[in-house]
C-alpha positions in Angstrom: 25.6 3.3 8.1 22.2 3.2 9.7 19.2 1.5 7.6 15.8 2.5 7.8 12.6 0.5 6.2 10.2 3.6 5.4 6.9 2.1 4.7 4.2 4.3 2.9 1.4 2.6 4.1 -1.4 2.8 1.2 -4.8 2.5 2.7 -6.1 -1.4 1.9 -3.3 -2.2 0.2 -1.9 -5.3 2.7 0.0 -2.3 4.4 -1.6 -3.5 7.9 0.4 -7.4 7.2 3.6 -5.4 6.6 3.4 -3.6 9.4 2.5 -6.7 11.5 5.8 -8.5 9.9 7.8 -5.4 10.7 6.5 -5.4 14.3 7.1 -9.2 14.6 10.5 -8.8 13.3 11.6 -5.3 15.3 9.7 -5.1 18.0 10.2 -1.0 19.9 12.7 -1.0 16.8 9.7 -0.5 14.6 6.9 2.8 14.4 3.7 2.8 13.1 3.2 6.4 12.9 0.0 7.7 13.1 0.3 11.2 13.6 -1.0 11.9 9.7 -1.5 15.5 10.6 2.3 16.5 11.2 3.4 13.6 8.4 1.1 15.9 5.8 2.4 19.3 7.2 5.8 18.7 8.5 6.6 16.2 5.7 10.4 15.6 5.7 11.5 17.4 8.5 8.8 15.1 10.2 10.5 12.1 9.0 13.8 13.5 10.2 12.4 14.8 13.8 11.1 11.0 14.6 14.5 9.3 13.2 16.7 11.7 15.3 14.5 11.7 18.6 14.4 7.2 18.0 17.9 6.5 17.0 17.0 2.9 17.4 14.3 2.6 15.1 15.0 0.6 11.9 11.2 0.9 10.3 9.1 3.5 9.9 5.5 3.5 9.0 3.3 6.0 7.8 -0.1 6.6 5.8 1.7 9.9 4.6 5.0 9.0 4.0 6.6 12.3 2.3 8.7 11.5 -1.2 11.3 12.4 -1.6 12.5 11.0 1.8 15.0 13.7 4.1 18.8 12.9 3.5 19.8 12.4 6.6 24.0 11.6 7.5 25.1 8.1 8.2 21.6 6.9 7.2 20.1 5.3 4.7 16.2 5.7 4.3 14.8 2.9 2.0 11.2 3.5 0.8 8.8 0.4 0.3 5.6 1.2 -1.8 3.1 -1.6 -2.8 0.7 -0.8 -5.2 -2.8 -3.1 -5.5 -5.1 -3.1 -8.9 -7.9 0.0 -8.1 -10.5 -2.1 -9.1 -9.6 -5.1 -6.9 -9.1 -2.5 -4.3 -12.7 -0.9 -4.3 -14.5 -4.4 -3.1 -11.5 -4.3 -0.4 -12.4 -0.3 0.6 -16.5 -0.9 1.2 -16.0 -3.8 3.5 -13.4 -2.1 5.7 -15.4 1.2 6.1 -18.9 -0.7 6.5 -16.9 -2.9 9.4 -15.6 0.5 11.0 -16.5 1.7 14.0 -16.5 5.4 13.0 -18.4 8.3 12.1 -16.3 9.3 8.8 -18.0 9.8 6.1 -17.0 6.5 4.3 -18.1 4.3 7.0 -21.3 6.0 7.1 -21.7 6.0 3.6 -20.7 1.7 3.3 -23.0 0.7 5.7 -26.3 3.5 4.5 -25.4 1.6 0.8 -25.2 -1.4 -1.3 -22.3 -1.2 -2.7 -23.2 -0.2 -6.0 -25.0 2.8 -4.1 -21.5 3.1 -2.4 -19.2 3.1 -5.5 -21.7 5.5 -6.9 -21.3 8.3 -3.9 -17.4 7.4 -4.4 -17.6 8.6 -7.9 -19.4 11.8 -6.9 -16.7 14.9 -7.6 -17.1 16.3 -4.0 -16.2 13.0 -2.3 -13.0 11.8 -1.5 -10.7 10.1 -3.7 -10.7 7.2 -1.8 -10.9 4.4 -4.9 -11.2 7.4 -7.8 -7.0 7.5 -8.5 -6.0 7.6 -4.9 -2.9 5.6 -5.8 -1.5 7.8 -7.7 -2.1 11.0 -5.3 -0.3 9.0 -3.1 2.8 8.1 -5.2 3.0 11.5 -6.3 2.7 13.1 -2.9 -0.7 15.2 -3.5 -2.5 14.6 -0.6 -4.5 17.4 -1.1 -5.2 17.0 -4.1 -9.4 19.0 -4.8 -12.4 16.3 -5.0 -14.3 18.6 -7.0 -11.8 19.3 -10.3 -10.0 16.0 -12.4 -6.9 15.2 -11.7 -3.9 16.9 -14.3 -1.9 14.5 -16.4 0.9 16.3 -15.1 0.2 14.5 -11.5 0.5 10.8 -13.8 3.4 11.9 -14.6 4.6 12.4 -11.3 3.9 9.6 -10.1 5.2 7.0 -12.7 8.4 8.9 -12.5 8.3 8.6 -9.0 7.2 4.8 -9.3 10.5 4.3 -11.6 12.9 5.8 -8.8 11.6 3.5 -5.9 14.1 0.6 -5.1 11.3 -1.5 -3.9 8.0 -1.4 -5.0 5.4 -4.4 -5.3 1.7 -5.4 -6.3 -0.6 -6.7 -3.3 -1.0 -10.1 -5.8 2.4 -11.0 -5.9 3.0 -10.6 -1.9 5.0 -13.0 -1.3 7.4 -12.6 -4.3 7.6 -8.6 -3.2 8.9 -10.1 0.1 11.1 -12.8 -0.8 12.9 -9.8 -3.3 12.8 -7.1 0.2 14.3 -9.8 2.3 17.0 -10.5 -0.7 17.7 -6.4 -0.7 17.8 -5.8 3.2 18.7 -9.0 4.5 22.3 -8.5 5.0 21.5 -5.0 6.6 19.1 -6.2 8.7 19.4 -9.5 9.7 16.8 -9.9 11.9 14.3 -8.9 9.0 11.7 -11.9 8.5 8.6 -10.5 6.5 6.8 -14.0 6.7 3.3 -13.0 7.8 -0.1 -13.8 9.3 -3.0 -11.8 6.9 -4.1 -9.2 8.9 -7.7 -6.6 8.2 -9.3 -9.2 5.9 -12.9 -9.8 6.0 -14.6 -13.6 6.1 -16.2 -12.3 2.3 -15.8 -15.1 -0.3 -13.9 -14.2 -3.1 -12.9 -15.3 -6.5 -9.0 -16.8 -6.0 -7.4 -14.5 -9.0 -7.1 -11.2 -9.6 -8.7 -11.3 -12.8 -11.7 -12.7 -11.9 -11.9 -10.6 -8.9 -12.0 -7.9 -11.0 -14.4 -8.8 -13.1 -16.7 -10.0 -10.1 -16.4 -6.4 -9.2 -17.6 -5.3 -13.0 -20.3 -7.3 -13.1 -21.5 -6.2 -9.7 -21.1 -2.0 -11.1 -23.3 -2.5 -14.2 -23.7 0.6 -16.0 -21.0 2.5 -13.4 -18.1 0.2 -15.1 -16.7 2.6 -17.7 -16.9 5.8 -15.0 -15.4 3.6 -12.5 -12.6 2.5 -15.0 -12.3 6.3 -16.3 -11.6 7.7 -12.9 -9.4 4.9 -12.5 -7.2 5.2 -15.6 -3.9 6.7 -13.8 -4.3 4.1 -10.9 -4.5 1.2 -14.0 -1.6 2.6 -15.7 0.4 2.8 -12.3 -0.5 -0.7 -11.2 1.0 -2.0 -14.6 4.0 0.1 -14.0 4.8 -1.7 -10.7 4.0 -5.3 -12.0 7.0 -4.2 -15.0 9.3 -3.0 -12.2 8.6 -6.2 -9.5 9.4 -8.7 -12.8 12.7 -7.1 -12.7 13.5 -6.8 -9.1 12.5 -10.7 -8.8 15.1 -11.0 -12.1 17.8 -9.5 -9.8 17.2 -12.6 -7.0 19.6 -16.0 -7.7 17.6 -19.0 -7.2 14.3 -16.8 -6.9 12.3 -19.7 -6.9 14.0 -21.9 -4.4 13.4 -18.7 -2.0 9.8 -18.3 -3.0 9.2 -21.7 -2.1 10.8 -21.3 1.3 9.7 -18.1 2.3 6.2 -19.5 1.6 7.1 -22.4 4.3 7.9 -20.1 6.6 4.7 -18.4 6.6 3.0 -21.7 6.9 4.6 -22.1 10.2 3.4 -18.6 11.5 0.6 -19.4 14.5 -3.1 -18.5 13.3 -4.8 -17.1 15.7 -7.5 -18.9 18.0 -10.8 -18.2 17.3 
């Protein structure tokens, strides 16, 4: 039986440190696919075209990744998702766009604007959902989702049913426990799997060390846009939640969790930073 790592790659999400463990770890073996255009049209029978034409690939990864993954004989396709909170994620969002080099709209936008000014064009209706709940559009496969209209319930739905089928799904601030618990899953399939890691696409920004007080850095910083920001946040929030609940039991299902933690984390100590 042939195993394949399908990563759906969730724009600043730590999908880039993934895929640099994947690469490290598979070398031509791995794909970071970046044809979105035939992932978004072609969907499954994209998925299927790339893993017939590669038989030797054992990862796959996409920032459209169709779900439910093609069925395909004598293979196993294992999704990874990792969700981060959509608050957290905003601050994460503006510096990456305002250090682009392109002429997207985004990029334009984060470096025209404070980022107040910034979240405050986000929130506009005929913008892109890029940090209004583009988590969940992405766990519940609508790409295409309107800017203009809000989102149904229905699409919440979707999603957190989707969220409760994944085998592995993780939160960017547990990182290193969503590996140890993917290595613990795959590691007998794939030997050669190590997901220690070198950061990758972070900015030299200080930030607070915890999640909460990120977060509330990032309040504090929206003043009177906090409860629209929140509001148009509300399915990410409830999604984020969900995969915390579903990594506690994933790292349940690993003996000696901790032990593997602590050297998992040793191992990534002993990856080479880069030379300045």
């Amino acid at each position: 039986m042939r195993t394949v790592i399908a990563h759906s790659h969730i724009f600043k999400n730590a999908g880039t440190t993934l895929d640099w463990s994947l690469q490290r770890s598979f070398g031509d073996q791995f794909l970071d696919h970046r044809d979105d255009e035939l992932m978004k049209q072609d969907r499954e029978e994209a998925v299927c075209g790339i893993l017939e034409a590669q038989p030797e690939l054992v990862a796959l990864s996409s920032h459209h990744m169709p779900f439910p993954l093609p069925e395909i004989a004598d293979t196993e396709i294992i999704p990874i998702y990792i969700l981060r909170h959509p608050l957290e994620r905003i601050t994460s969002v503006y510096e990456f766009e305002r250090r682009q080099n392109t002429q997207s709209p985004g990029a334009l936008a984060a470096k025209k604007y404070d980022f107040k000014e910034y979240v405050a064009w986000r929130m506009q209706m005929g913008v892109s959902r890029t940090i209004r709940n583009n988590q969940t559009l992405f766990v519940s496969g609508k790409f295409h989702a309107g800017n203009r209209n809000p989102l149904s319930f229905n699409i919440l739905q979707q999603a957190l049913r989707r969220l409760k089928e994944l085998p592995l799904v993780g939160v960017v601030d547990r990182y290193d426990e969503f590996m140890v618990v993917i290595e613990h899953h795959l590691g007998s399939r794939l030997p050669e799997l190590d997901l220690s890691y070198r950061r990758q696409n972070v900015s030299d920004v200080e930030r607070p060390s915890s999640t909460a007080a990120r977060v509330s850095h990032v309040l504090e910083k929206l003043e009177e846009l906090q409860q629209q920001v929140i509001d148009e946040n509300a399915m990410d929030l409830a999604l984020y939640q969900m995969a915390g609940q579903r990594l506690d039991q994933l790292t349940s299902d690993v003996p000696d969790f901790e032990e593997k933690l602590a050297a998992f984390r040793a191992r990534c100590a002993t990856v080479q930073e880069p030379i300045e």
